[in-house]
Structures are given as structure tokens and as C-alpha cells.
ROPAZA-272282 format. One line per field, with one value per atom (N, C-alpha, C): residue number from 1; residue in one letter; atom name; z, y, x. Coordinates in steps of 0.2 Angstrom, whole numbers, plus 5000, padded with zeros to 4 digits. Each point is the difference from the previous one (the first is absolute). Layout:
BEGIN
resi: NUM ...
resn: A ...
name: CA ...
Z: Z ...
Y: Y ...
X: X ...
***
This chain:
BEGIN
resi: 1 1 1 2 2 2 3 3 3 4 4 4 5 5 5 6 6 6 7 7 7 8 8 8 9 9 9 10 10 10 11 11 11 12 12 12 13 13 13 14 14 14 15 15 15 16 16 16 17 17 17 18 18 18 19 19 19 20 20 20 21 21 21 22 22 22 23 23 23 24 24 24 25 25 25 26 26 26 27 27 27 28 28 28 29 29 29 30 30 30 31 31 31 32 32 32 33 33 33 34 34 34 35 35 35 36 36 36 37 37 37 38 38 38 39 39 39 40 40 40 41 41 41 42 42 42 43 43 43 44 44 44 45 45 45 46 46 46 47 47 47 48 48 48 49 49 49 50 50 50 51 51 51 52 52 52 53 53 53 54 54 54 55 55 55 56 56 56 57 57 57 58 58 58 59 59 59 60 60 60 61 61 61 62 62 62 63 63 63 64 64 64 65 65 65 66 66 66 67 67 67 68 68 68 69 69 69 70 70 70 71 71 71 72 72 72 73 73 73 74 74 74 75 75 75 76 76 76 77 77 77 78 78 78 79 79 79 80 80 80 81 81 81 82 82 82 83 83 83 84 84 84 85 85 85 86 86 86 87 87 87 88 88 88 89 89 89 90 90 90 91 91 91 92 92 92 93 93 93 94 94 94 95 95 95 96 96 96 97 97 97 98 98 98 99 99 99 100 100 100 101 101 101 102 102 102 103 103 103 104 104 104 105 105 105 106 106 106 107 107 107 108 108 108 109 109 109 110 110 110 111 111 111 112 112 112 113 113 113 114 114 114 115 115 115 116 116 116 117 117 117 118 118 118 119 119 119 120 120 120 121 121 121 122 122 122 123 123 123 124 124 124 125 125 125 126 126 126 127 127 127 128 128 128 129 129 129 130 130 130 131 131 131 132 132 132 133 133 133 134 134 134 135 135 135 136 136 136 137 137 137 138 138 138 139 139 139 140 140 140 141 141 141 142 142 142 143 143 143 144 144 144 145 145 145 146 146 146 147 147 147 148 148 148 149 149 149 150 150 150 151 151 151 152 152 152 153 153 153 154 154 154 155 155 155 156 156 156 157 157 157 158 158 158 159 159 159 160 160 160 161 161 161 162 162 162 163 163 163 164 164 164 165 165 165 166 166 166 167 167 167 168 168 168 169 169 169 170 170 170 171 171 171 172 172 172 173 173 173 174 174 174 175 175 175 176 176 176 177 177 177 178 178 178 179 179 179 180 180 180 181 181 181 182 182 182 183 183 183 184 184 184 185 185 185 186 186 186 187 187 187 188 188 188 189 189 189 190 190 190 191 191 191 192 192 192 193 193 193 194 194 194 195 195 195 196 196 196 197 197 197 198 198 198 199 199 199 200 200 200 201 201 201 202 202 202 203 203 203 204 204 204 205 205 205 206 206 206 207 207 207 208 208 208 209 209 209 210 210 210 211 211 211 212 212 212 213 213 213 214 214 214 215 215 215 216 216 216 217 217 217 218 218 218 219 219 219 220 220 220 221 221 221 222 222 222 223 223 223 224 224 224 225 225 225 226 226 226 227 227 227 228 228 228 229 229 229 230 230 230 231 231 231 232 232 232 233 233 233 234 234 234 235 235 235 236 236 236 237 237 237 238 238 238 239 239 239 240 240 240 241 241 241 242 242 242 243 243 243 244 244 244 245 245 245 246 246 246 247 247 247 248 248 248 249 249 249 250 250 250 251 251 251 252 252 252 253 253 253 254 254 254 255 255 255 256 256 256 257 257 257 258 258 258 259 259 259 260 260 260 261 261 261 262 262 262 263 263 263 264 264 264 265 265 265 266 266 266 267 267 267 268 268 268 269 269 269 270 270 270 271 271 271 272 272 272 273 273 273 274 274 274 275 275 275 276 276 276 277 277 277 278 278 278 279 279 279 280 280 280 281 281 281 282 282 282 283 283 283 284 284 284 285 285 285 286 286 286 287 287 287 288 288 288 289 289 289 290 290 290 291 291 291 292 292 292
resn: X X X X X X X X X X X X X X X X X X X X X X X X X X X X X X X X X X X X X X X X X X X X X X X X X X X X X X X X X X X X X X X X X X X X X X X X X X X X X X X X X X X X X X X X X X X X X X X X X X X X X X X X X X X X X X X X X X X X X X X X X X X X X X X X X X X X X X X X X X X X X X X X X X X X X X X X X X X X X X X X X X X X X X X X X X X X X X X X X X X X X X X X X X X X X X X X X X X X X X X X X X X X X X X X X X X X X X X X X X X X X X X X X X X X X X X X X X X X X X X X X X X X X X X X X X X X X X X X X X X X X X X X X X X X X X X X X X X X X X X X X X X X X X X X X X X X X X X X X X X X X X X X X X X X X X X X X X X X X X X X X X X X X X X X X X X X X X X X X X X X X X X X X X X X X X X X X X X X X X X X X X X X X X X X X X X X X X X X X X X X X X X X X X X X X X X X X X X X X X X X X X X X X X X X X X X X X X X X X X X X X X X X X X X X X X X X X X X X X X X X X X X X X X X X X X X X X X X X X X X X X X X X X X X X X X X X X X X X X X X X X X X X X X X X X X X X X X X X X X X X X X X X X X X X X X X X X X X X X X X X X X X X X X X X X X X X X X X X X X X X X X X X X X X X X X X X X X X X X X X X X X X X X X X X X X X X X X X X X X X X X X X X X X X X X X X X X X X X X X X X X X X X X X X X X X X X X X X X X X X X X X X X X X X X X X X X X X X X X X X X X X X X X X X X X X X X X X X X X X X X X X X X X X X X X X X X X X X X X X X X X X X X X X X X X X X X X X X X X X X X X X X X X X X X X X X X X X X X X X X X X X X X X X X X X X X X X X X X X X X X X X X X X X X X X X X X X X X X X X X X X X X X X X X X X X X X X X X X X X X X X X X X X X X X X X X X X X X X X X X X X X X X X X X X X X X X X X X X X X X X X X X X X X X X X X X X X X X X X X X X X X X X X X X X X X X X X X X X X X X X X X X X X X X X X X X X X X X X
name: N CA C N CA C N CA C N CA C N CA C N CA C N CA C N CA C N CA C N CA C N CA C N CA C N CA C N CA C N CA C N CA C N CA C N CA C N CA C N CA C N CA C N CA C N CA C N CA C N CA C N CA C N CA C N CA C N CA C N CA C N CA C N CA C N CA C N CA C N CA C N CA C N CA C N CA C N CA C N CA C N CA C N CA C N CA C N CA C N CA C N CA C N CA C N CA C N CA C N CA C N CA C N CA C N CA C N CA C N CA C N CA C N CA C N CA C N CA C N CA C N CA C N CA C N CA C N CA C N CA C N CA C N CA C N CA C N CA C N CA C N CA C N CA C N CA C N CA C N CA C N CA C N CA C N CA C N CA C N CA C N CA C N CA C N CA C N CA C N CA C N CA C N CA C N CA C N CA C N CA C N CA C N CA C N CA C N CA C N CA C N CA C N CA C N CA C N CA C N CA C N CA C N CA C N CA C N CA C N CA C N CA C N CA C N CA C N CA C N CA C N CA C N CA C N CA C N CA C N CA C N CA C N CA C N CA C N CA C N CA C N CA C N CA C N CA C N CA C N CA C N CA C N CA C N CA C N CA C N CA C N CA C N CA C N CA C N CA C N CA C N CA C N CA C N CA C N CA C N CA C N CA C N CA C N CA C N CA C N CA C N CA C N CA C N CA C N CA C N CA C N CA C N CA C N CA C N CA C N CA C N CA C N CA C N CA C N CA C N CA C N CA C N CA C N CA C N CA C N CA C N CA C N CA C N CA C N CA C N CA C N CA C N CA C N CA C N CA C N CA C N CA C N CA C N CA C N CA C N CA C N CA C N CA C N CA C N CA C N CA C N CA C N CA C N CA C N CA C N CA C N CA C N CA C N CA C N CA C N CA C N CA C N CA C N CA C N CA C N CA C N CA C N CA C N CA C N CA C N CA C N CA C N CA C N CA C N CA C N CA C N CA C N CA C N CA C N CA C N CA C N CA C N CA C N CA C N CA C N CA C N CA C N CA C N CA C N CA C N CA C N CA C N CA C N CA C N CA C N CA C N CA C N CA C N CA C N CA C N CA C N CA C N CA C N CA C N CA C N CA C N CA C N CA C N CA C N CA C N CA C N CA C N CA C N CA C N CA C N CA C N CA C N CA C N CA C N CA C N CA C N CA C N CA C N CA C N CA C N CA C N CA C N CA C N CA C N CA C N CA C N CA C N CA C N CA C N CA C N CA C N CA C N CA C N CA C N CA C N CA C N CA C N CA C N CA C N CA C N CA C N CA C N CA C N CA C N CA C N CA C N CA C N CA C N CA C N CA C N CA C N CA C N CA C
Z: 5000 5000 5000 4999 4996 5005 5003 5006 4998 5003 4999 5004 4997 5000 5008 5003 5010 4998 4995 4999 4997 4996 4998 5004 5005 5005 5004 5000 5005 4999 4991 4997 4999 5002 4999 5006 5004 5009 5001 4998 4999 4997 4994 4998 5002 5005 5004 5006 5002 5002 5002 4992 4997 4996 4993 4999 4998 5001 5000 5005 5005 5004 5007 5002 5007 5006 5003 5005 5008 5001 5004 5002 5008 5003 5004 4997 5006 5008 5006 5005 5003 4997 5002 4997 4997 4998 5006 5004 5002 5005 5004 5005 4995 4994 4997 4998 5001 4997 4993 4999 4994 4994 4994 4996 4995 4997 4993 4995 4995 4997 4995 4997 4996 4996 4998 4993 5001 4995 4996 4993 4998 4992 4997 4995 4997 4996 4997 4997 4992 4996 4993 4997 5000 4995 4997 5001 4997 5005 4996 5007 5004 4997 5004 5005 4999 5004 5007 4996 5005 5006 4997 5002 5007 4999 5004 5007 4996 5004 5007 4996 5004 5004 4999 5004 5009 4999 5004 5004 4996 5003 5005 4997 5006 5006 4997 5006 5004 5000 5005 5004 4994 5003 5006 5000 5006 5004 5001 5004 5004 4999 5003 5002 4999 5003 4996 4993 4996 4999 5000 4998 4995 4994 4995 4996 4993 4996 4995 4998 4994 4996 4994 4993 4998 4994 4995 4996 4992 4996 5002 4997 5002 4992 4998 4994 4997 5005 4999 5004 4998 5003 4998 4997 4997 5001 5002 4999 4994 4999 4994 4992 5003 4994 5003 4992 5003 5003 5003 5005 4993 5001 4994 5007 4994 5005 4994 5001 4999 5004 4995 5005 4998 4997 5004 5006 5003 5006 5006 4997 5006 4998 4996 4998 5004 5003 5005 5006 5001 5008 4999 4997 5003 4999 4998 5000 5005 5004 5007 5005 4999 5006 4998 4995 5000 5002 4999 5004 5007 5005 5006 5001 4998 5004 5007 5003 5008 5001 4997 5001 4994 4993 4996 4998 5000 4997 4994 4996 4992 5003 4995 4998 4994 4996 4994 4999 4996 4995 4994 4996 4995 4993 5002 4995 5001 4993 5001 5001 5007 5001 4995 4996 4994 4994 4999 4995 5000 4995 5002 5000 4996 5001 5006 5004 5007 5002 5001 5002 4999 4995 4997 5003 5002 5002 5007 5004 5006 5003 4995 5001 5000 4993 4998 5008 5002 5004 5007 5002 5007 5000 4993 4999 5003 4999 5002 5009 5004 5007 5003 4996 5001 5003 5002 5001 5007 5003 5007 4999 4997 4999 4995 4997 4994 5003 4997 5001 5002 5001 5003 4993 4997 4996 4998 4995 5001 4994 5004 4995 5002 5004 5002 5003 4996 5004 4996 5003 4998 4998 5002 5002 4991 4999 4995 4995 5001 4994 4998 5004 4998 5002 4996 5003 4997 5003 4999 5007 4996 5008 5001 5006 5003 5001 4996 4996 4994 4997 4992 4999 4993 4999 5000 4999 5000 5006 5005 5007 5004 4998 5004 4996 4997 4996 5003 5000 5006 5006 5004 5006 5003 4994 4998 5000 4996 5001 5007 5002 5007 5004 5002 5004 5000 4992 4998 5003 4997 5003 5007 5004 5008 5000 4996 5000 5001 5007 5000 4995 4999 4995 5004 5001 5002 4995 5004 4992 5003 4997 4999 4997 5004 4998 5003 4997 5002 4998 5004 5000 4996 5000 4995 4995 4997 4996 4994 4992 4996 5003 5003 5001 5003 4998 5002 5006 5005 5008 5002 5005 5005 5003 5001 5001 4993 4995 4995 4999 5003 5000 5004 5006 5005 4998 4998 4995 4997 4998 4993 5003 5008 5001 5005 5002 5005 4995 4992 4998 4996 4999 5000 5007 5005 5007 5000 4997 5003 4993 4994 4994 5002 5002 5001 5010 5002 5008 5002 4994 5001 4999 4998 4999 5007 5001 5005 4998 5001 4997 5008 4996 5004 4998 5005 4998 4999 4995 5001 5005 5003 5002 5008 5001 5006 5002 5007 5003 5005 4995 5000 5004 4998 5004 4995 4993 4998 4998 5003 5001 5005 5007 5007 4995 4998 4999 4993 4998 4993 5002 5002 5005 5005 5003 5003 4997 4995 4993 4995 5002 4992 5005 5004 5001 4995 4994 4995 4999 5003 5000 5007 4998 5004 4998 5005 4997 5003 4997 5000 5004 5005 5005 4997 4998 4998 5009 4996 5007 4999 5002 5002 5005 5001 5005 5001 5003 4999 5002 4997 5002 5006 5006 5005 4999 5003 4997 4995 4997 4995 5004 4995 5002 5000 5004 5000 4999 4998 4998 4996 4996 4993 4998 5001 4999 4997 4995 4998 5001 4999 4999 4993 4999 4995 4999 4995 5000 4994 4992 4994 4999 5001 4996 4994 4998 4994 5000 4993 5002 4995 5002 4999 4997 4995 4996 4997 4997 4999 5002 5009 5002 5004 4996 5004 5006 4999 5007 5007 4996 5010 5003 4994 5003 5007 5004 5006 5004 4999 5006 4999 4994 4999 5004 4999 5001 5010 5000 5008 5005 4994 5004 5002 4992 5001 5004 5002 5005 5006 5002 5007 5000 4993 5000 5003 4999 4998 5008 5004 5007 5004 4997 5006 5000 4994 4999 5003 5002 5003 5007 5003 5008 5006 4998 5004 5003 4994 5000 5006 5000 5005 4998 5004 4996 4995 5003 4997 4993 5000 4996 4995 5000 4998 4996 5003 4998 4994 5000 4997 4995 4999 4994 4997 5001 4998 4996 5004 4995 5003 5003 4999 4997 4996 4997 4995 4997 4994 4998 5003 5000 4998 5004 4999 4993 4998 4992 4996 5000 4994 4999 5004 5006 5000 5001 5003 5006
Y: 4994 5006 5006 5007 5003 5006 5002 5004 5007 5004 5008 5003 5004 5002 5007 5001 5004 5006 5004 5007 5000 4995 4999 4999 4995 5000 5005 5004 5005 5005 5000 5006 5000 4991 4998 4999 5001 5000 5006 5005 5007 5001 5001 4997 5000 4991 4998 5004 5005 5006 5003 5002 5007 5004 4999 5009 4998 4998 4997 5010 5000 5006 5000 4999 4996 5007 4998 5006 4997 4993 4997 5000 5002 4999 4994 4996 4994 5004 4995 5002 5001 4998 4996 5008 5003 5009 5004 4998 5007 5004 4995 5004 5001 5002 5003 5005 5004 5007 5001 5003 5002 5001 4998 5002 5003 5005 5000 5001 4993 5000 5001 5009 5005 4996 4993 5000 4991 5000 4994 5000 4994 4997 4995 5003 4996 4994 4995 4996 4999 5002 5003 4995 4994 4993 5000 4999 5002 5000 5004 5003 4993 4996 4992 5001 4999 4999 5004 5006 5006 4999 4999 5000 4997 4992 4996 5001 5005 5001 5005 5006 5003 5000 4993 4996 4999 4994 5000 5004 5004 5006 5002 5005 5002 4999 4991 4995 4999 5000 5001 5006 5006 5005 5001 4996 5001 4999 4993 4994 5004 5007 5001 5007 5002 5007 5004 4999 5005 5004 5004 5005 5002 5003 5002 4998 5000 4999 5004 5004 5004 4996 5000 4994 5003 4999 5000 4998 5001 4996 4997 4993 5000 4998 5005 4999 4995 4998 4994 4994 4994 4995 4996 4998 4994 5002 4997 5002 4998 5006 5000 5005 5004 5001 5008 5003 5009 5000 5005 5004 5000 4998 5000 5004 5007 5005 4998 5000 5002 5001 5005 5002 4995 4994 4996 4995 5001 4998 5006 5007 5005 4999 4996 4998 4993 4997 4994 5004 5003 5004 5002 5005 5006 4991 4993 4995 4998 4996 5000 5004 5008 5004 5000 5000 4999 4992 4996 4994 4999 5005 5000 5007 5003 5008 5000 4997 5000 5000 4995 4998 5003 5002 5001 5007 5004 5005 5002 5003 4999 5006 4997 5004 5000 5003 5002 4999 4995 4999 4996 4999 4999 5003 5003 5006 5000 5000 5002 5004 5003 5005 5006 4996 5004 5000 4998 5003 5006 5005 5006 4998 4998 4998 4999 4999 4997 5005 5006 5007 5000 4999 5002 4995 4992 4996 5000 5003 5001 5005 5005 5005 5000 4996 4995 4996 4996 4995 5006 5003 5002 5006 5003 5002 4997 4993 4997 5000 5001 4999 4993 4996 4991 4998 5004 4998 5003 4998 5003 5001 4996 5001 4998 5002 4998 4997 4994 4997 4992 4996 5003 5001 5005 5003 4998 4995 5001 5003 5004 5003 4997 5001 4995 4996 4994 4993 4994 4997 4998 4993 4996 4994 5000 5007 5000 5002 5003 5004 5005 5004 5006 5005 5007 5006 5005 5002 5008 5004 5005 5006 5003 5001 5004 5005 5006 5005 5001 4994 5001 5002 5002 5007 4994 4993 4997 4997 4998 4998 5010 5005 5006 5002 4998 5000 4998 4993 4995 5004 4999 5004 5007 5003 5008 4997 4995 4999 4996 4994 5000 5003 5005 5007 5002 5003 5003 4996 4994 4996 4996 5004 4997 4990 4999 4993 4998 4998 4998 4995 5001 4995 4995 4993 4997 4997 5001 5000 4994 4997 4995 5001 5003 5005 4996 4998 4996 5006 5005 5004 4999 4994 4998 4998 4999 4997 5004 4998 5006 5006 5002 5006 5000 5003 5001 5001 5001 4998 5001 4998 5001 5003 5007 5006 5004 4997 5003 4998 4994 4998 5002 5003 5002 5008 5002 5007 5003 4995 4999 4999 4996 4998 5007 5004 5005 5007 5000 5005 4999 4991 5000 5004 4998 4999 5011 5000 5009 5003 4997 5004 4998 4995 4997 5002 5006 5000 4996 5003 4996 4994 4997 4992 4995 4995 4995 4995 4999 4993 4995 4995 4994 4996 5000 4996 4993 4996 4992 4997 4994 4994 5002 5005 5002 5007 4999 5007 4999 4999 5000 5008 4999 5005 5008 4998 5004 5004 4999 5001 5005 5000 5004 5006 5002 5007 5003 4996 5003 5000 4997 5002 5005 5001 5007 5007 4999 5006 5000 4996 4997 5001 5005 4997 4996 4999 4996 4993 4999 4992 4998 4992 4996 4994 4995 4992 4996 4994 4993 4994 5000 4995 4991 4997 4993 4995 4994 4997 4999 5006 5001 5005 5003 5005 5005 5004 5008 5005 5004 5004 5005 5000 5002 5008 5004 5007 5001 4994 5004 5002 5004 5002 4996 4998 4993 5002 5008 5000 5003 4998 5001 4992 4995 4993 4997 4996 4996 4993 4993 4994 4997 4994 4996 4996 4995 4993 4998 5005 4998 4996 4997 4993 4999 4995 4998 4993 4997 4992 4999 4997 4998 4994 4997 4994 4998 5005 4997 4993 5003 4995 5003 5001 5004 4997 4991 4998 4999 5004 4999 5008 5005 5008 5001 4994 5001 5000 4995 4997 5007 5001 5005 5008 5003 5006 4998 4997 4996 5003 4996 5001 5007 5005 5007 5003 4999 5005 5000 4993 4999 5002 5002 5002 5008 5001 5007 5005 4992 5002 4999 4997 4997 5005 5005 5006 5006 5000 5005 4998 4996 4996 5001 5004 5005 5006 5003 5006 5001 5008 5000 4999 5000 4996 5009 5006 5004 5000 5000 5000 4995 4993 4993 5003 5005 5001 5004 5005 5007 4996 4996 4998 4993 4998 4992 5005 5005 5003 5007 5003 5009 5003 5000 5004 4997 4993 4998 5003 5001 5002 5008 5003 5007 5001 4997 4999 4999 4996 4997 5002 5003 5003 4993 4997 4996 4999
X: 5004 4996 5004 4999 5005 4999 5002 5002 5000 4996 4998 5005 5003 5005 4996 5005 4996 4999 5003 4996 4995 4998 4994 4995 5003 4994 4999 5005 4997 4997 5001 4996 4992 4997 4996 4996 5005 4996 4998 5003 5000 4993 5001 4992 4993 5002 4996 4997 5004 5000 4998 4998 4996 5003 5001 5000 5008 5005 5007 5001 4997 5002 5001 5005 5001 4999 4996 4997 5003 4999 5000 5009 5004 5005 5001 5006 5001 5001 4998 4997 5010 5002 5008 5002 4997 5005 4999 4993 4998 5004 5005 5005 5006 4998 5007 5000 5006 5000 4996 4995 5001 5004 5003 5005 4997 5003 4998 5007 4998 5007 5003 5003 5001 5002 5001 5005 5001 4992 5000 4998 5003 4998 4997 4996 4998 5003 4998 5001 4999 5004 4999 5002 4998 5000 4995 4994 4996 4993 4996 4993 4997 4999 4997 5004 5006 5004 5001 5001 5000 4995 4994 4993 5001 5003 4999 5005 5006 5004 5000 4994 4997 4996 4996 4996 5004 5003 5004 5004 5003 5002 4997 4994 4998 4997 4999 4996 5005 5008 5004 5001 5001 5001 4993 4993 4998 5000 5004 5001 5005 5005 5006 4998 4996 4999 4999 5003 5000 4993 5000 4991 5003 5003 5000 5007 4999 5009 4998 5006 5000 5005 4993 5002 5002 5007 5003 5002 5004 5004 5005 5003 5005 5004 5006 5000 5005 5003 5004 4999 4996 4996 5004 5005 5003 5008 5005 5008 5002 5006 5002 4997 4996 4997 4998 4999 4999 4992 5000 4994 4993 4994 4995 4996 4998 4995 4994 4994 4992 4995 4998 4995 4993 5002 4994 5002 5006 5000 4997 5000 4995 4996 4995 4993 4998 5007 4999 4999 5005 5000 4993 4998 4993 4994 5001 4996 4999 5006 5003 4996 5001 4996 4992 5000 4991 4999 5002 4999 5001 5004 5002 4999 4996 5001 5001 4999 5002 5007 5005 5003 5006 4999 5004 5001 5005 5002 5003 4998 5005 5005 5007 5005 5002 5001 5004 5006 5000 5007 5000 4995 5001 5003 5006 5000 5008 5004 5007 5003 5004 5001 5007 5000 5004 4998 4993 4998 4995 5002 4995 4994 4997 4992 4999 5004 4995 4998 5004 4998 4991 4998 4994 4995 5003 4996 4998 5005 5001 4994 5000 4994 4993 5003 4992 4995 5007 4998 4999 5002 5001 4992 4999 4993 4993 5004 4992 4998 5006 4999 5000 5002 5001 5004 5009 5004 5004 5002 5003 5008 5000 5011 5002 5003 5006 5005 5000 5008 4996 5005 5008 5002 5002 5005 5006 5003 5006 5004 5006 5002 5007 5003 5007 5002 4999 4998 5005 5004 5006 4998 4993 4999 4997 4995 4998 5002 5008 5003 4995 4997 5000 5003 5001 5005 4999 4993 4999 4999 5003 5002 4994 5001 4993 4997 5003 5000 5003 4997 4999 4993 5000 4994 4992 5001 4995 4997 5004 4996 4998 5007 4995 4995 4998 4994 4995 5002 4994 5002 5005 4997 4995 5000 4999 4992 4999 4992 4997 5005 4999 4998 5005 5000 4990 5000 4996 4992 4998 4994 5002 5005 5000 5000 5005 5004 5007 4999 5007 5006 5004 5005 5006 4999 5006 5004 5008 5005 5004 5002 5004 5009 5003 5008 5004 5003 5006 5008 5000 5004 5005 5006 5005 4999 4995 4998 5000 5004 5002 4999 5006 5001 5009 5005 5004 5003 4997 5001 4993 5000 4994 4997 5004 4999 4995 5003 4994 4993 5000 4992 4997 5002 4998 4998 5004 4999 4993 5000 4995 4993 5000 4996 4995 5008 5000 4994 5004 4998 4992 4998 4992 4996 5003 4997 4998 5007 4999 4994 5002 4997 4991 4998 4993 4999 4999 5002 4991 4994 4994 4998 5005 5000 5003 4996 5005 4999 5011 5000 5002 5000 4999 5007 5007 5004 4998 5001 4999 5005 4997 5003 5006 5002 5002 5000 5003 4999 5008 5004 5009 5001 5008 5004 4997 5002 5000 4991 4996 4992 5001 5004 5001 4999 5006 5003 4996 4998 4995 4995 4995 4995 4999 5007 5000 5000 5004 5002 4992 4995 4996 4994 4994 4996 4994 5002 4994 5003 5003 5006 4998 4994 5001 5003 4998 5004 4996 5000 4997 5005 4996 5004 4998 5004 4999 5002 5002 5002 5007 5003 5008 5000 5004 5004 4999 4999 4999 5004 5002 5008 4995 5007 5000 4996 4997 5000 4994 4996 4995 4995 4997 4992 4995 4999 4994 4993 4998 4997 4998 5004 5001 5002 4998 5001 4994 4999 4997 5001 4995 5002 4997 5006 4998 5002 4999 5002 5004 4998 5004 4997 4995 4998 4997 5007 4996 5004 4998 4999 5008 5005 5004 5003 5001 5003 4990 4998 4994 4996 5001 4995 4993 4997 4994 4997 4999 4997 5003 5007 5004 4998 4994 5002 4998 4994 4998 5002 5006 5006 5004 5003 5005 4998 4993 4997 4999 4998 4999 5008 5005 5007 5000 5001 5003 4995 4995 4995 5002 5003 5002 5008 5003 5006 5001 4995 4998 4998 4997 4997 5006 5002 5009 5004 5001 5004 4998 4993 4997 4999 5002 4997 5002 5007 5003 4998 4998 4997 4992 4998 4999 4992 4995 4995 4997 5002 4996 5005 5003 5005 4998 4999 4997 4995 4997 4991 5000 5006 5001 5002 5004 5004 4997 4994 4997 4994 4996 4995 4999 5001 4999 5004 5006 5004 4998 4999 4998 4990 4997 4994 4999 5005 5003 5000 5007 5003 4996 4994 4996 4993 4998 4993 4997 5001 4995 4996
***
């Protein structure tokens, strides 16, 4: 007999449900911090797929505390190969949060950020009021081979309209990365931050050493705490959380196990902290950022 593959079933239980719209919280969350976790992804294999991924998802993400995830692209799904941007992957996101409005937030990033045109689509998109963030953004990102500065005229472009329709932008900058020293990326990143002062961006993936001093220099510069470390001296409120998740070695039915890990990676990083501080940075800074 020929064995149904678990995200199907789950998409199916879901279903059985009501509505594939999950309202109902495992009782096992309710003594958890609330989370809401700025910086997930989608599955761009293809929409079935995605679908069933998103199912899952967020039937964990309840089981773990999470109250909200902000959806997005992720443009490179497969290793070895270039970053594929479309905007019918933002046509998956804005499906997603119509499936889940409780639970799903769209962000934007279906769009190349070095081709001019995005300018015009970005506008297009941010017109409608559908979107809370831009990003995660990459412009220099070494895993992806990408290497665009962050005052080059086409991302201050996007910024300029970020600012404008109150959207914040998370960037993905790997400071050394094409660029001549490390000090120049830093530069680059310093002079979007001052040229957009109406715009707030969102460091991805940490809140390192070098966050402290540019956070202090940048009131529109926050950062994303994952589950590592946090340099001694940041403003923790100015701290978001998140997990990065997206599915890895194209195995979608381990995303439950996988997304389950980094929430608790996420809680382990923050467990020190003090509970107000835990509070500020799991959802009131992030609810600030996005109006929610």
C-alpha cells in the first residue's frame, strides 16, 4: 500500500479543520512567550508544494508559541545555482496570508534588486497596502554571490520608497563581501542608513559587535536576533527575532522538525535576558516596525 507522504496529511487534517485556517493553539504553547518571527521563507519549488509546506509550518509555529511569521522569498532554494526572483512567488506570500491572516504576514521580495524595473514594481506593490517589509534584501551576500552596494542608485531608490509608504527594509550585508576591505561595506551601508533617515532597516541574521556602534550612530538601524549571541552593549530595543527558515537540501517533510528546532534556538538565545526585555524583543518592537 503506497504511503501518503506527512505533509499531505497534514494539509488534509488541516482541512478537516476547516477552511485550511488554523485558529486553534496547542494548550502545550500557552505558557510561552509569545514570538513573532521577522524572517521566514517560503518554499519556491513549486505552489503544491509550498502549500503543503506552509501548512505545517504554521501548525508548528503554534505548537511553539509563535503568534505571527513574516513570510517571504527565498531566492535561492537549491545549492549551487543563481538567486531566481518572481513576483509570482509574492503572489504565493500575499496566498499564504489570505490563508492564515492570523498567523501570516507578507513581505516583499520577489524582485531583483539590480534591475531598474524593480523600482517601478516595488511601487506598484507597496501602493496596494499588502506588505509590512521588504526583504530580507540581499544585496551582499557571499553564500549567494551577490554584490551590490547599498548605495547604489537602485536599492536608494527602494529605500526612498520604503521610507515613503512607512515600510521597514531587512538587508542581508555581508560587509566583506566584494568590496575591498570591510570597512567599505560598512560605508556603503552607513551612507543608505543616513541618505533614507525615514526608512528602518532591519540587520539580518545578527546583532554582532559591529550592530553596537552603528545602532548607536543610526537611530533607523535595528537588527534581528537569530539563535546565536548578542554583542555585549546593544540596544535591545531596538532587537527583533527570527528564525531564517527555509527548507534545506530540498526536504520539505523534515520543515516541522527543522522550524520546531530554530524557535527553541531562538528562546535559548534570549533566556537570559530579562523578562521585560524578552517581551520587547519577541513582539513589541516587531509590532512597532510593521504596525501590527
Amino acid at each position: 500500500m503506497k504511503r501518503i507522504p506527512l505533509l499531505i496529511l497534514l494539509s488534509l487534517f488541516s482541512l478537516y479543520l476547516g477552511c485550511n485556517q488554523a485558529t486553534e493553539t496547542n494548550p502545550s504553547a500557552t505558557n510561552l512567550l509569545p514570538i513573532i518571527d521577522t524572517h521566514v521563507h517560503i518554499y519556491p519549488r513549486s505552489e503544491e508544494i509550498n502549500e503543503e509546506y506552509i501548512d505545517a509550518l504554521v501548525e508548528t509555529a503554534q505548537e511553539n508559541g509563535v503568534s505571527t511569521i513574516l513570510l517571504g522569498l527565498n531566492a535561492r532554494h537549491e545549492p549551487d545555482r543563481p538567486p531566481v526572483f518572481s513576483s509570482v512567488h509574492d503572489d504565493w506570500v500575499l496566498a499564504a496570508a489570505e490563508r492564515y491572516p492570523d498567523m501570516v504576514v507578507p513581505t516583499l521580495n520577489g524582485f531583483d534588486p539590480s534591475d531598474p524595473d524593480s523600482v517601478a514594481y516595488v511601487q506598484e506593490q507597496l501602493e496596494t497596502g499588502l506588505w509590512k517589509m521588504i526583504g530580507e534584501l540581499d544585496l551582499r551576500n557571499k553564500v549567494k554571490k551577490i554584490s551590490i552596494a547599498a548605495d547604489d542608485t537602485i536599492p536608494m531608490q527602494i529605500f526612498a520608497l520604503a521610507g515613503e509608504y512607512g515600510v521597514p527594509v531587512m538587508l542581508h550585508y555581508d560587509f566583506e563581501y566584494g568590496t575591498e576591505q570591510r570597512s567599505d561595506g560598512i560605508a556603503e551601508l552607513e551612507a543608505a542608513l543616513d541618505g533614507n533617515p525615514y526608512t528602518n532597516f532591519i540587520y539580518a541574521h545578527n546583532c554582532g559587535t559591529d550592530m553596537v556602534t552603528l545602532m548607536e550612530l543610526h537611530p533607523n538601524l535595528y537588527c534581528e536576533q537569530e539563535g546565536g549571541p548578542i554583542a555585549k552593549g546593544i540596544d535591545l530595543s531596538r532587537v527583533v527575532l527570527g528564525t531564517d527558515m527555509q527548507v534545506h537540501e530540498n526536504k520539505p517533510e523534515a520543515a516541522a522538525e527543522q522550524y520546531e528546532e530554530l524557535i527553541n534556538n531562538v528562546r535559548t538565545a534570549i533566556s537570559t535576558w530579562s523578562s521585560a526585555d524578552q517581551e520587547q524583543a519577541a513582539s513589541t518592537t516587531a509590532k512597532e516596525l510593521f504596525g501590527l
